[in-house]
N, C-alpha and C positions, 0 to 999 in steps of 0.2 A: 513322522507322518510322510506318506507318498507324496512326492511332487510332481507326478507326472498327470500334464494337463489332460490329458484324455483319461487319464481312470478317475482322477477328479471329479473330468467334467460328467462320467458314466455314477460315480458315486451321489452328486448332487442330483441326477434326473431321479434317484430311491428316496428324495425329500418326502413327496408324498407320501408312497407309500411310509416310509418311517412314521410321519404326522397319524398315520391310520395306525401304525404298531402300540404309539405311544399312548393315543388316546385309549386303544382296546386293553393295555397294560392299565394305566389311570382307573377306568370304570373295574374293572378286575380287583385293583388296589382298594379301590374305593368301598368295595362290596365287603371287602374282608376287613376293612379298617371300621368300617360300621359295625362291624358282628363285634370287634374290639372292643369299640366305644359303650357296646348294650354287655357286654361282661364287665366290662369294669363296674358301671355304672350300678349292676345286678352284685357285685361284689360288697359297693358302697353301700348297698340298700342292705343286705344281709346284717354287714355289719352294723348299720345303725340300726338296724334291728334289735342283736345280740345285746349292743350296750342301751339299751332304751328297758330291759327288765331287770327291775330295781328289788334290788336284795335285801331283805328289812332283817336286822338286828335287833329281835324283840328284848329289852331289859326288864331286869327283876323290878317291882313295884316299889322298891326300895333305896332303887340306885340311887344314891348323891349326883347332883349337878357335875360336879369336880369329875368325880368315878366316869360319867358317861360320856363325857368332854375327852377326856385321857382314851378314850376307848377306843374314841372319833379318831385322836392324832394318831394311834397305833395304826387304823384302818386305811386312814390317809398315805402313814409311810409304804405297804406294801404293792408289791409291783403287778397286783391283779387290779386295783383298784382306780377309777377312771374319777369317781367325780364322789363325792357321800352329801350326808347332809342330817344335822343333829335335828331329831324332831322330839319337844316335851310333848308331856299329856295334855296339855292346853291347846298346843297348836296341831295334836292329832287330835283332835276336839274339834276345831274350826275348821280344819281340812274335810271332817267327816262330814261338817254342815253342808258345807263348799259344795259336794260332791255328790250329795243324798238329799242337801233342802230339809235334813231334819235335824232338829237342837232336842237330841237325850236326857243335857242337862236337866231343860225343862219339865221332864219325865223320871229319872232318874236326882237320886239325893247327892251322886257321886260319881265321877268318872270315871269307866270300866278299860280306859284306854291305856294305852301303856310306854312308858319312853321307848323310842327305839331311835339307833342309826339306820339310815337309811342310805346304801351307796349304789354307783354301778359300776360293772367291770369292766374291762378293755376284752374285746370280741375275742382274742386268741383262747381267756381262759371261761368263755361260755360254752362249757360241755360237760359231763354226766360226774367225768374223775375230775376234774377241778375245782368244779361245784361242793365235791364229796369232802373232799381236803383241805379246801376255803371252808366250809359248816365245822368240821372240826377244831380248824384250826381257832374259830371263835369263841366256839363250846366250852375251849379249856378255860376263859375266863366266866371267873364266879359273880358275875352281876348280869351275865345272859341266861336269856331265858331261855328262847330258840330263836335258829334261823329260821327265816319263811321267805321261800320264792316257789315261784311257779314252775312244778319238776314238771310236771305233763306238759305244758309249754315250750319249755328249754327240749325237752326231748324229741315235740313235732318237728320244730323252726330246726333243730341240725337234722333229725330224718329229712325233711323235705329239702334243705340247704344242700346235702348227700345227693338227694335223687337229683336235683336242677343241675347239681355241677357235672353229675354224669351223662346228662345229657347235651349240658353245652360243648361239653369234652370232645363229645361224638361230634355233633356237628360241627365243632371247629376243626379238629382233623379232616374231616371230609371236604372242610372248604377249603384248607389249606391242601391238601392233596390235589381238589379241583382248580385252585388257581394256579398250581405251579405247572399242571396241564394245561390251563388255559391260555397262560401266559405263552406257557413254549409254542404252542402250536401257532400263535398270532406274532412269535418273534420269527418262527419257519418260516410264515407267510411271507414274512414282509422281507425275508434273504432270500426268498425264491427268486425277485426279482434281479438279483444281483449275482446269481448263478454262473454264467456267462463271463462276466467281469472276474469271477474269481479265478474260473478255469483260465483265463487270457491269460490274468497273472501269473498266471501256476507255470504254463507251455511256454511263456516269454526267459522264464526262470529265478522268478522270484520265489525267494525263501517260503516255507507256512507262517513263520515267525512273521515275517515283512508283511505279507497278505493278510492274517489274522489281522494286524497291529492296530488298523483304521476301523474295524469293524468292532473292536472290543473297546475305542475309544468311544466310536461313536454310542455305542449300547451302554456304555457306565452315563452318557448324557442323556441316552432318553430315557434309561432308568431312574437317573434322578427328576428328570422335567416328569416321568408318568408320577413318580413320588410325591412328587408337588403339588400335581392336581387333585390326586387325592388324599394327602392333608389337608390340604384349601377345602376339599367338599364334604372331609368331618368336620371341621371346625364350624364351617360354613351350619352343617346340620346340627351341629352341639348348639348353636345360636338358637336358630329356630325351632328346637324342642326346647329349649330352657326360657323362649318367648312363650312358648303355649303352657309349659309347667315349669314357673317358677321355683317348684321345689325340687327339680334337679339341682338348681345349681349349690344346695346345700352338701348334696352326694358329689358334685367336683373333685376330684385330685388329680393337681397339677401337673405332680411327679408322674404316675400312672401315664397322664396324657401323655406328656412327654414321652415316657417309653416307647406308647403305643405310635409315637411320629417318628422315632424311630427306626424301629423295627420297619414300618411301612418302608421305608427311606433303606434301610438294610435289603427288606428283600425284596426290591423293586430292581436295584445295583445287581445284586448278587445273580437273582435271575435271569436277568437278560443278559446280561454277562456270559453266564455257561450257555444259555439257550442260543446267543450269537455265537461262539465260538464253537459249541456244536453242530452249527449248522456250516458252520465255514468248513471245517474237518470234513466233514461227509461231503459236500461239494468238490472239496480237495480230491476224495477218494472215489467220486462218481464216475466213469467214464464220458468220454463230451458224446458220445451218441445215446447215451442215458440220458442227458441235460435237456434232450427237447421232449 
C-alpha cells in the first residue's frame, strides 16, 4: 500500500464519493439477487409441481396381497421413484367416499375398484420419453392392468415450464448485461473524482503497477461491503415474503440460496475490480489537459 501522506490523505477525501459507489453497486446487486431468489423459488414451485402427479398402477382384480406388495418393493427400488403407496380395494373405496361424499357400496353388490400402487416421481423423469419407458417398463409384469396418469397434464405443465424458462432466460441476461453496465458506469463515476491524483502519481513516476495497487484494493472492499448489503436485503426480503406466504418456505433450498450469496458476492468483487482498474488505465492514458 502507498504511504505517502498526501495521496492518502487525497484518497480518503473519495470516502464519499466511494459510500455513493458502493451503495449504487448494493441496490444494483440487490435487484439482480431478487430476480435470483423468484427463479429459484419458480424452479421449486415447478418441481413440486412435477412430483405432486401421482402415477396409478392399476392391478389385475386377482392380484394376491403378497404379488402387489412385491410390486410396491420393486417400484420402490428404482431411481425414478420419489415416494409410492399400496392402495386395496377397500381403501380405494374410502378414498372414493372421502372425495365424492358418495358410498357405491350402498348401491352397488360389489366393489368395481381396483388395487393399484400408487407412486410419485422425482421431477428430472416427468416428461413425455420417461413417462413412455416407466409405463412399459411396468407393463411387462403380468398382475398390471394399466398405467394411468394424466398425459395432457404432464404435457401442459413442461410446455408452459419450456415457455416461462425461455422467458426468464431473456430477462436474466438482460439484467445481467444491464447491471454490469450499470455497475461500471457508477464505478467510473466514483474514479472521476480521483482523476487528478492518479495523473500526480503517474508524472511524480510512479509505476501503473504501484498506482493501480490502492485502487484495486480498495474496489475488492467495496465490492464485498456492496455484496453484503445486498445479501442482507434478500434474505431480509425472503423473511418478509415467507411472513405473508407461509407456503414458500416449503419451496426453500438452502443449497440454491447459498449459490445464489455467492455468486452475488462473486460478481460484486469481480466487477468492480476490472471496472476500477479500467478506469485507472484510461486515466493513466488520458492526457492532463484532457482531465479537466
Amino acid at each position: 500500500m502507498n504511504n505517502d501522506p498526501v495521496i492518502n490523505t487525497k484518497i480518503k477525501k473519495g470516502k464519499a464519493t466511494y459510500a455513493y459507489s458502493i451503495i449504487g453497486v448494493a441496490l444494483v446487486l440487490f435487484l439482480l439477487g431478487s430476480l435470483g431468489w423468484l427463479v429459484i423459488n419458480a424452479g421449486e414451485l415447478s418441481k413440486s409441481f412435477k412430483e405432486n402427479i401421482e402415477i396409478s398402477v392399476i392391478l389385475n382384480d386377482n392380484t394376491r396381497d403378497e404379488m402387489a406388495v412385491k410390486l410396491k418393493d420393486i417400484i420402490d427400488k428404482q431411481s425414478f421413484t420419489k415416494s409410492s403407496q399400496y392402495i386395496t380395494k377397500e381403501k380405494a373405496a374410502e378414498q372414493f367416499k372421502k372425495d365424492f361424499g358418495e358410498d357405491f357400496l350402498q348401491v352397488l353388490d360389489y366393489n368395481p375398484l381396483y388395487t393399484s400402487v400408487n407412486f410419485h416421481l422425482h421431477s428430472d423423469y416427468m416428461n413425455t420419453d420417461s413417462l413412455v419407458k416407466i409405463e412399459k417398463f411396468l407393463l411387462q409384469s403380468n398382475v398390471v392392468r394399466e398405467v394411468f396418469y394424466q398425459k395432457n397434464l404432464v404435457d401442459i405443465m413442461n410446455s408452459n415450464v419450456r415457455r416461462i424458462g425461455i422467458v426468464i432466460l431473456a430477462i436474466s441476461l438482460f439484467l445481467i448485461f444491464s447491471v454490469i453496465i450499470l455497475i461500471d458506469n457508477t464505478i467510473r463515476l466514483a474514479m472521476f473524482s480521483n482523476r487528478f491524483l492518479i495523473k500526480t502519481m503517474q508524472m511524480v513516476g510512479a509505476t501503473r503497477w504501484f498506482i493501480a495497487k490502492p485502487f484495486n484494493i480498495r474496489s475488492v472492499i467495496n465490492g464485498v461491503i456492496s455484496a453484503m448489503i445486498a445479501i442482507l436485503g434478500i434474505l431480509i426480503l425472503k423473511f418478509v415474503a415467507e411472513s405473508w406466504l407461509p407456503e414458500l418456505k416449503s419451496l426453500a433450498n438452502i443449497k440454491w440460496l447459498i449459490i445464489l450469496c455467492l455468486s452475488i458476492m462473486a460478481m460484486g468483487i469481480i466487477i468492480s475490480l476490472l471496472s476500477t482498474h479500467r478506469a485507472v488505465i484510461k486515466y493513466l492514458r488520458t492526457q492532463l489537459d484532457d482531465l479537466y
